[in-house]
C-alpha positions as CSV (number, residue, x, y, z in Angstrom):
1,X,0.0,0.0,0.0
2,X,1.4,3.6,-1.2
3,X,1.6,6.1,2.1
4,X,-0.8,8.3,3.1
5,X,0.5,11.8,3.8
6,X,-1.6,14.3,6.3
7,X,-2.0,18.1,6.7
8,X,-3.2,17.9,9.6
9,X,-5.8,16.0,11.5
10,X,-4.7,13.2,14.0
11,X,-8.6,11.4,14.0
12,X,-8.1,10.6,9.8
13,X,-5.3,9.2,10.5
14,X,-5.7,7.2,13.4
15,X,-8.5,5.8,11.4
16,X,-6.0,5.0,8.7
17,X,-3.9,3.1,11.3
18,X,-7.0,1.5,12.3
19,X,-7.9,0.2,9.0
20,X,-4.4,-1.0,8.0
21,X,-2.4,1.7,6.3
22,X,0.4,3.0,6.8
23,X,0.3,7.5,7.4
24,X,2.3,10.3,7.9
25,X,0.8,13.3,9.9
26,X,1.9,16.9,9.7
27,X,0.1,19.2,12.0
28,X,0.9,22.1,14.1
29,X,0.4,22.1,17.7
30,X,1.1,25.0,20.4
31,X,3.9,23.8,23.2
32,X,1.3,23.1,26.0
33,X,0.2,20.2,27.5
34,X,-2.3,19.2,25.4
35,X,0.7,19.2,22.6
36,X,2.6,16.7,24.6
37,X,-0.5,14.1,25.5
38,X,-1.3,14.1,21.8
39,X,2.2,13.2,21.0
40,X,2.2,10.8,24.1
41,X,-1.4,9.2,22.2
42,X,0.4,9.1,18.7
43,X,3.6,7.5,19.8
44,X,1.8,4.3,20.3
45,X,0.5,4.0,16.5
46,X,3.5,1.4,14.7
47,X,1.7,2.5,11.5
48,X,2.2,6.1,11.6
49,X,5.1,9.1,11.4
50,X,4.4,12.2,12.7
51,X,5.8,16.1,12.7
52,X,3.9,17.7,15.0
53,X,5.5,21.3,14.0
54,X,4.8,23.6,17.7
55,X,3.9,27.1,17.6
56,X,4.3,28.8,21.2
57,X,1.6,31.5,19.8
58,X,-1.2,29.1,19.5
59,X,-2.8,26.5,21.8
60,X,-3.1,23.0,20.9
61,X,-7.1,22.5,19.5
62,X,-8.7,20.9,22.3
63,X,-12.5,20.0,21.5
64,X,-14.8,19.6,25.1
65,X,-17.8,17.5,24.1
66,X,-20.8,17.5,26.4
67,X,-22.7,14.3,26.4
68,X,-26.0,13.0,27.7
69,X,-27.4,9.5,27.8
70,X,-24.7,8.4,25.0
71,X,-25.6,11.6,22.9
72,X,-23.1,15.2,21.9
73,X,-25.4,17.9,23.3
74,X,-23.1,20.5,22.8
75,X,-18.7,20.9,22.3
76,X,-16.7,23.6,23.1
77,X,-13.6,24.5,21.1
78,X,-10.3,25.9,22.5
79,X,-8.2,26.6,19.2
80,X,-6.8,29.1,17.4
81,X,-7.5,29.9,13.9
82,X,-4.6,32.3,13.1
83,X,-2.9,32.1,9.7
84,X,0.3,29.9,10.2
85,X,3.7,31.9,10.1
86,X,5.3,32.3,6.5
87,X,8.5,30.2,7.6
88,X,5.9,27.3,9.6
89,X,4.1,27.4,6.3
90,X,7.6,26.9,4.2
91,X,8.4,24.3,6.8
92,X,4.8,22.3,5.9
93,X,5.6,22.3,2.4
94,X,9.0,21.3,2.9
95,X,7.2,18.5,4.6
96,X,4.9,17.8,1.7
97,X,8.2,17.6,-0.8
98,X,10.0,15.2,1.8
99,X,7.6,12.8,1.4
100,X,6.8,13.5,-2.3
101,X,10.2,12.3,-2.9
102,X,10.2,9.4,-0.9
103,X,8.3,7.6,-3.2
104,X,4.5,6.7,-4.4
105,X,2.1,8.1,-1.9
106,X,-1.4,10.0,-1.1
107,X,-1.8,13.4,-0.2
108,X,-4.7,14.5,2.0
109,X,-5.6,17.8,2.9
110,X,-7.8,18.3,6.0
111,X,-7.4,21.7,7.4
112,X,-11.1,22.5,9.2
113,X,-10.0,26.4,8.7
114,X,-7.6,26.0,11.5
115,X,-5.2,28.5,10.0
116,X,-2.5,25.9,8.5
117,X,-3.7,25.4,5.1
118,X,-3.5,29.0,4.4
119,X,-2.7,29.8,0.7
120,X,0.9,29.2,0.8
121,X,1.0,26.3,2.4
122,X,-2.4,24.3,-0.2
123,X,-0.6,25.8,-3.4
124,X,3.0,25.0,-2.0
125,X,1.3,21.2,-1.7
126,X,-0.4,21.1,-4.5
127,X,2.7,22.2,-6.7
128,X,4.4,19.3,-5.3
129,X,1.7,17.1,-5.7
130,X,1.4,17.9,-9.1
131,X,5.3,17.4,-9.8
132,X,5.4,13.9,-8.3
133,X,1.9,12.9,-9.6
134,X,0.6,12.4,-6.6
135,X,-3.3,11.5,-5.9
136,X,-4.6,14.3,-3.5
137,X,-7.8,13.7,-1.5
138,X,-9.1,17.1,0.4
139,X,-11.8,17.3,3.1
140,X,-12.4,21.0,1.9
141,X,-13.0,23.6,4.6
142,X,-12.9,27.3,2.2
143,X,-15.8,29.3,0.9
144,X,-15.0,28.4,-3.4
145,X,-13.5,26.0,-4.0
146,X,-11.5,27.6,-6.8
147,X,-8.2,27.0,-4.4
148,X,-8.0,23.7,-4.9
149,X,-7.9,23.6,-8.5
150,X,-5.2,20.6,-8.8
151,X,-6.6,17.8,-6.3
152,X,-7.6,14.5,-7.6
153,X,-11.4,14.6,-5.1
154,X,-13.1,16.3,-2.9
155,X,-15.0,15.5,0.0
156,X,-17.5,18.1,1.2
157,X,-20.8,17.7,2.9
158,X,-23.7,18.7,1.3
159,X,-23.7,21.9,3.5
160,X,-20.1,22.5,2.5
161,X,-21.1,21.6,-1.0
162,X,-23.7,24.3,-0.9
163,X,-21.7,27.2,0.9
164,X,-19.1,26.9,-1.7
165,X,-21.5,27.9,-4.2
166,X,-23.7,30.7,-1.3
167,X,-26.4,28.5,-2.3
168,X,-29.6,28.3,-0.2
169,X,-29.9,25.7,2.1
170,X,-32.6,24.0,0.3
171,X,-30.7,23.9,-3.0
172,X,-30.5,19.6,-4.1
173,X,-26.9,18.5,-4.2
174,X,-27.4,17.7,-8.2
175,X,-27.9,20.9,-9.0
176,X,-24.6,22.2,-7.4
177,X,-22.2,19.5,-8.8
178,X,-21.7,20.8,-12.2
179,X,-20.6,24.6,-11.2
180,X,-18.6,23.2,-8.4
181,X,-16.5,21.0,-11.0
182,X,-16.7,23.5,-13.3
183,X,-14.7,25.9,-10.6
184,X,-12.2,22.6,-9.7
185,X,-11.4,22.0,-13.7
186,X,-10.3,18.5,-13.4
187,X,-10.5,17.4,-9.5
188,X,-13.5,14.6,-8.7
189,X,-16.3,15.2,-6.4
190,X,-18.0,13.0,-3.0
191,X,-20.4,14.8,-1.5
192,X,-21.6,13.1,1.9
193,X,-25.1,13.2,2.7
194,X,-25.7,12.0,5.4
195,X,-28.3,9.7,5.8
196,X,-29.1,10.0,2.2
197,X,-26.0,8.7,1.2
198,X,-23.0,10.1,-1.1
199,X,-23.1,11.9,-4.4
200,X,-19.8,11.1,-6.6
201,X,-19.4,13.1,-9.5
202,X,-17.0,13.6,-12.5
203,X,-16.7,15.7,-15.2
204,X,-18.5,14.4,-18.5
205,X,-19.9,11.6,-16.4
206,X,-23.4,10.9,-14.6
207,X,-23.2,11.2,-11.1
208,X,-23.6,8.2,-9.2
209,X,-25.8,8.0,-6.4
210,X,-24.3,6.1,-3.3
211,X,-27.1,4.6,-1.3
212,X,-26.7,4.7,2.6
213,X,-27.2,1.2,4.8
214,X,-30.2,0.6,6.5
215,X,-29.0,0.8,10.3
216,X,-29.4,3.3,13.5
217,X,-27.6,5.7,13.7
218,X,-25.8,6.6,17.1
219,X,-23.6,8.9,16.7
220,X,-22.3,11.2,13.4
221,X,-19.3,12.4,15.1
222,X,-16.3,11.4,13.2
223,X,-18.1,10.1,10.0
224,X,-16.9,12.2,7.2
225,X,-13.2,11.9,8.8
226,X,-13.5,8.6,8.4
227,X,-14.8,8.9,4.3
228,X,-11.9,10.6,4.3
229,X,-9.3,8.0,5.7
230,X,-11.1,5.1,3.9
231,X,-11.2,6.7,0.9
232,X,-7.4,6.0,-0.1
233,X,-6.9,3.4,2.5
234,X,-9.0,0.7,1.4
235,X,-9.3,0.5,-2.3
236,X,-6.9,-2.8,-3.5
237,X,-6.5,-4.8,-6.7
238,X,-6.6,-1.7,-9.1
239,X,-10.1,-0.4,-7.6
240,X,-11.6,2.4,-9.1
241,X,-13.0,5.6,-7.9
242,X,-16.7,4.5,-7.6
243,X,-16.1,1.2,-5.8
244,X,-13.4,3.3,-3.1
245,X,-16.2,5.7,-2.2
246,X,-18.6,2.6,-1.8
247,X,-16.1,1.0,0.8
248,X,-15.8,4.9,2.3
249,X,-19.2,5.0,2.5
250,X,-19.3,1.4,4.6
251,X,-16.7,2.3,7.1
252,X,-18.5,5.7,7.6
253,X,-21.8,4.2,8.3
254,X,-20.2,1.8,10.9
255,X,-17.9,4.2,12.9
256,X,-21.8,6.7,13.1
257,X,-22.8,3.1,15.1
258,X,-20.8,4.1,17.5
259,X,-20.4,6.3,20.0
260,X,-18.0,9.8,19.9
261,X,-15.0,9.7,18.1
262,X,-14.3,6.3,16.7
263,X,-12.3,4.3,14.4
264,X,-13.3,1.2,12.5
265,X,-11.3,-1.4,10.9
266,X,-11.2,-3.2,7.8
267,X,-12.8,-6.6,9.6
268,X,-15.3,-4.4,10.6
269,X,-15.7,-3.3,7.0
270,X,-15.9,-6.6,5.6
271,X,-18.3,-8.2,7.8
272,X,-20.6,-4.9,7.0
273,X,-20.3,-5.9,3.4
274,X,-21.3,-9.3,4.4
């Protein structure tokens, strides 16, 4: 299996790990404690590398969930979402080209408008992307999606989906997919729907609707991580694009049978599929 490169959020990868693959993370981190227990947590994965790049002008995100009866009622968020540095954004990219060169690979951009993939740093990665020919998967978190012109697929909820475009809430995911590939020129589409399922779409092609399983649902937090993770984890044997959003779409609907932030393996995946 190629590696799987991260910028920058440890629950994708730890559902790589989880599922079999192999990752590297880059994130930033503030030099606090919670920097040090998430290094302490990361340590333990075999399957993964990390640079965890520490910025003394910004905490380390710390999410506070409040939960009732096995349900999120409500999270608090202690982050910053500051713009990076210009010489901790040459230092990501520098990451991004490390690993470029060390041979084939997966690039996955996951940001959630934390201040690290500010402009520099997605068309630094995306350059080197493009001169190494490597796949890139994003979990987009910008208003347009014009910046990630490049990228092999996207992966945005429908609400993302629909704020790219400052289309009304009520606006069906079919009729935003072809000016959001229009604006990407090239890249793929998955747009998670929830309960309805996923949305894949390509340019000149129909979409194809991805049906969700019939099961409860516990908990939602986590899925699209997950998607994200599974997506270029899973896929084996010279899959294509349509049957690795199928398996991301399995994993997905078992980690929401669980409760908070989970993993899911590929045994778990498997027996899903029956």
């Amino acid at each position: 299996m190629p590696g799987l490169f991260f910028l920058h959020f440890a629950n994708v990868v730890l559902n790589v790990t989880a599922l079999g693959g192999r990752a590297t993370l880059v994130a930033v981190v503030g030099d606090d404690v919670e920097a040090q227990r998430l290094e302490e947590r990361l340590a333990s994965e075999a399957r993964l590398a990390c640079a965890l790049l520490r910025d003394p002008q910004r905490p380390t995100t710390r999410k506070t969930r409040v939960v009732a009866y096995g349900q999120q009622i409500v999270r608090f968020d202690r982050e910053s979402r500051r713009p990076v540095e210009p010489e901790c954004a040459r230092r990501l990219v520098r990451e991004v080209e490390s690993f470029a060169a060390s041979g084939p690979g997966v690039l996955v951009l996951s940001g959630f408008a934390r201040g690290v993939l500010t402009d520099e740093v997605l068309a630094g990665a995306l350059a080197v992307a493009a001169r190494h020919a490597l796949p890139v998967v994003v979990d987009p978190r910008r208003r347009g999606f014009e910046a990630y012109r490049g990228a092999t697929i996207l992966t945005p909820n429908s609400a993302e989906a629909r704020a790219a475009l400052e289309a009304p809430a009520d606006t069906p995911t079919e009729a935003l997919l072809e000016p959001l590939l229009a604006a990407l020129g090239g890249a793929a589409l998955l747009v998670t729907e929830g309960e309805r399922g996923m949305t894949l779409a390509r340019g000149g092609e129909l979409p194809v609707r991805i049906a969700a399983r019939g099961r409860a649902v516990f908990d939602r937090t986590g899925a699209g991580d997950t998607v994200v993770a599974a997506l270029p984890t899973l896929p084996a044997g010279g899959a294509g694009l349509e049957d690795a959003a199928v398996l991301a779409k399995v994993a997905a609907w078992v980690v929401v049978g669980k409760r908070g932030v989970a993993t899911v393996t590929a045994d778990e995946v498997l027996a899903e599929l029956g």
